[in-house]
C-alpha positions in Angstrom: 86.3 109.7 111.5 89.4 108.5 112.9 89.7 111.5 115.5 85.9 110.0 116.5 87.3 106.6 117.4 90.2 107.9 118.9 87.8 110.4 121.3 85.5 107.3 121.8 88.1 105.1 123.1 89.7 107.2 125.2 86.2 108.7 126.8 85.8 104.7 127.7 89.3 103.1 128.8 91.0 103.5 131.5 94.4 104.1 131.1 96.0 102.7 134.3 94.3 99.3 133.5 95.9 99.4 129.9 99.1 100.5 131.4 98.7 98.0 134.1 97.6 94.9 131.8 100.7 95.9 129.4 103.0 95.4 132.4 103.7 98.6 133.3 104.3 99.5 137.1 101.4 100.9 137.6 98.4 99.6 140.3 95.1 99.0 138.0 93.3 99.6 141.7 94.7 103.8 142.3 91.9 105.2 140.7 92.4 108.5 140.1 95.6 108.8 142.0 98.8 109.9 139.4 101.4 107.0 139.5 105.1 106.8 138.6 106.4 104.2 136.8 109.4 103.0 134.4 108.9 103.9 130.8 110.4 101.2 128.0 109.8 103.0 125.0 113.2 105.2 125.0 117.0 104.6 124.9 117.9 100.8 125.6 114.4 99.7 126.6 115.0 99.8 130.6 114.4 102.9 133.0 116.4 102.6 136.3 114.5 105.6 137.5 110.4 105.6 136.9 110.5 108.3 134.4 106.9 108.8 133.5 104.0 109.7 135.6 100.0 108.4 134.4 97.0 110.7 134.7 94.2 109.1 135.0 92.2 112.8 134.8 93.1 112.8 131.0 93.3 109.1 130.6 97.3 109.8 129.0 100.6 109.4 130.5 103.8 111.5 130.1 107.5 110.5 130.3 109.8 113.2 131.1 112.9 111.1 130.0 111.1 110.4 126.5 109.4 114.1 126.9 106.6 112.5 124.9 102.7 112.5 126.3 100.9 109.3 125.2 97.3 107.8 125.1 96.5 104.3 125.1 96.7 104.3 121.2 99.6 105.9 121.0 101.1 103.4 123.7 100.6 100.2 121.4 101.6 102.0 118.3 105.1 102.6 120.0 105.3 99.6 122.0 103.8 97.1 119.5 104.4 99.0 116.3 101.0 99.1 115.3 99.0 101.2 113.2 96.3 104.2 114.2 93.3 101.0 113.0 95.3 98.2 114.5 95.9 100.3 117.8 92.1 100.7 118.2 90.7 97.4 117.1 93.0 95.8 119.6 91.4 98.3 122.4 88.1 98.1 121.2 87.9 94.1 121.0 90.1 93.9 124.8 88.3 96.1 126.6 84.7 95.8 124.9 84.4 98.8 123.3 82.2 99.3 120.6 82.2 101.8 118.0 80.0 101.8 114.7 82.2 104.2 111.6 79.9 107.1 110.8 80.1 108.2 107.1 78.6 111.6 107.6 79.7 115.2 107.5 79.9 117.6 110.8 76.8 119.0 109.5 74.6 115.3 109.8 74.3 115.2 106.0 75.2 111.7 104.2 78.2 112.5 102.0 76.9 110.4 99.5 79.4 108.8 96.8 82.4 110.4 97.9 83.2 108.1 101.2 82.9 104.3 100.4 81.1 102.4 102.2 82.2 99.2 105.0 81.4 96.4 102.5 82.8 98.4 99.8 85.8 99.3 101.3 86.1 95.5 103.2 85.9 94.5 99.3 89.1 96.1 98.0 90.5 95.8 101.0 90.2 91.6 100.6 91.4 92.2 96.9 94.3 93.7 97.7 95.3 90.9 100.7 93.9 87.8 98.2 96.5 89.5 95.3 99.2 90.1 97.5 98.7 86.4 98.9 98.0 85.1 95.1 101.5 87.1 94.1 103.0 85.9 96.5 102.2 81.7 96.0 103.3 82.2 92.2 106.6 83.8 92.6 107.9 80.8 95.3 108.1 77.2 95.0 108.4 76.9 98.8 104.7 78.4 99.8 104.2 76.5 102.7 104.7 79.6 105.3 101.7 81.1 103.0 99.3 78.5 104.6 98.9 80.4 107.9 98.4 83.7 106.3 95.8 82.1 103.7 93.8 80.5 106.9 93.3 83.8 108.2 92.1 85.0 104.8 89.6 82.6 104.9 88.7 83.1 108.0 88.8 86.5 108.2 86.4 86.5 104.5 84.4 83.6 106.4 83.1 86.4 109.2 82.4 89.0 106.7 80.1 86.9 104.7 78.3 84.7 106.9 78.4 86.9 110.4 78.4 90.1 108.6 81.1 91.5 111.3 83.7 93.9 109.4 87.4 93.5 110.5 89.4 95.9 108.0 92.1 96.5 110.8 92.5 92.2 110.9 92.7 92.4 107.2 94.8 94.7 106.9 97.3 93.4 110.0 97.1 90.5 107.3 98.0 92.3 104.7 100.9 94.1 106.4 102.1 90.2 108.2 102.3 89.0 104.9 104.4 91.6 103.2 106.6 91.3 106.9 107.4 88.0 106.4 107.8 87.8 102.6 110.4 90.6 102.9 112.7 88.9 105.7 112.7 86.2 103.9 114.5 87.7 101.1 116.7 89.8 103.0 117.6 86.1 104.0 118.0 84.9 101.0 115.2 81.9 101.5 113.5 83.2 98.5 
């Protein structure tokens, strides 16, 4: 399934405009003309001589200083840090691309029991933040950097149940915020 998304987004993005809207030298308006430009995502963070070259044929890019090809997913995972779902839910919801999760086999067959299904899976995925969150609240007396988090819980739950619209990549990014913050915090010692 997640080799489907992947093929989907890149069959319907164009990589220059990524490149180009994540401030990359790179002219959104070259078509299908291969461009050079500085790559930011090896040694100190600045290239004094464009080391990586887009091609807009295969909708990737390449860095010959890094000597690592990239998509557009794997762009953000490197220069953001996020995951495979947060990678693609940022693409799809930027650049309007939709994609529905198919739980069936190569073969067309419905699998059944053995994959869960979206409001099953938004279900423990919303257990898992609201016990994190609820952990979390009980084990500090200062909670009030919680509150944040906790609105976009509610939010996030809000959508699910009244609009019906599944974000498991927001809920997880959630998830994965809280846990961020919570452990700074005690490598600080403000917990």
């Amino acid at each position: 399934m997640a080799s489907h998304r992947a093929e989907n987004i890149k069959a319907n993005l164009d990589i220059v405009e990524v490149l180009a809207d994540l401030g990359y030298g790179v002219h959104s308006h070259g078509g299908e003309r291969e461009q050079q430009f500085s790559c930011d995502l090896h040694g100190n963070g600045s290239d004094s001589k464009p080391s990586a070259r887009v091609y807009p044929d295969s909708n990737s890019w390449y860095c010959f200083a890094c000597g690592k090809a990239r998509d557009a997913i794997g762009t953000l995972r490197e220069k953001w840090g996020y995951d495979f779902n947060q990678a693609c839910a940022y693409l799809e919801k930027t650049y309007g691309i939709s994609y529905t999760p198919s739980y069936e086999n190569q073969e067309g067959s419905d699998t059944g029991s053995n994959e869960p299904t979206l409001s099953e899976t938004w279900e423990k995925e919303a257990k898992r933040v609201n016990d994190l969150l609820s952990g979390l609240s009980s084990d500090f007396k200062d909670v009030s950097w919680l509150i944040p988090l906790w609105e976009g819980f509610d939010y996030l739950s809000w959508r699910k149940t009244k609009e019906n619209k599944f974000s498991l990549g927001d809920l997880k990014a959630l998830r994965e915020k809280a846990i961020n913050i919570t452990q700074e915090k005690i490598k600080r010692g403000d917990l």
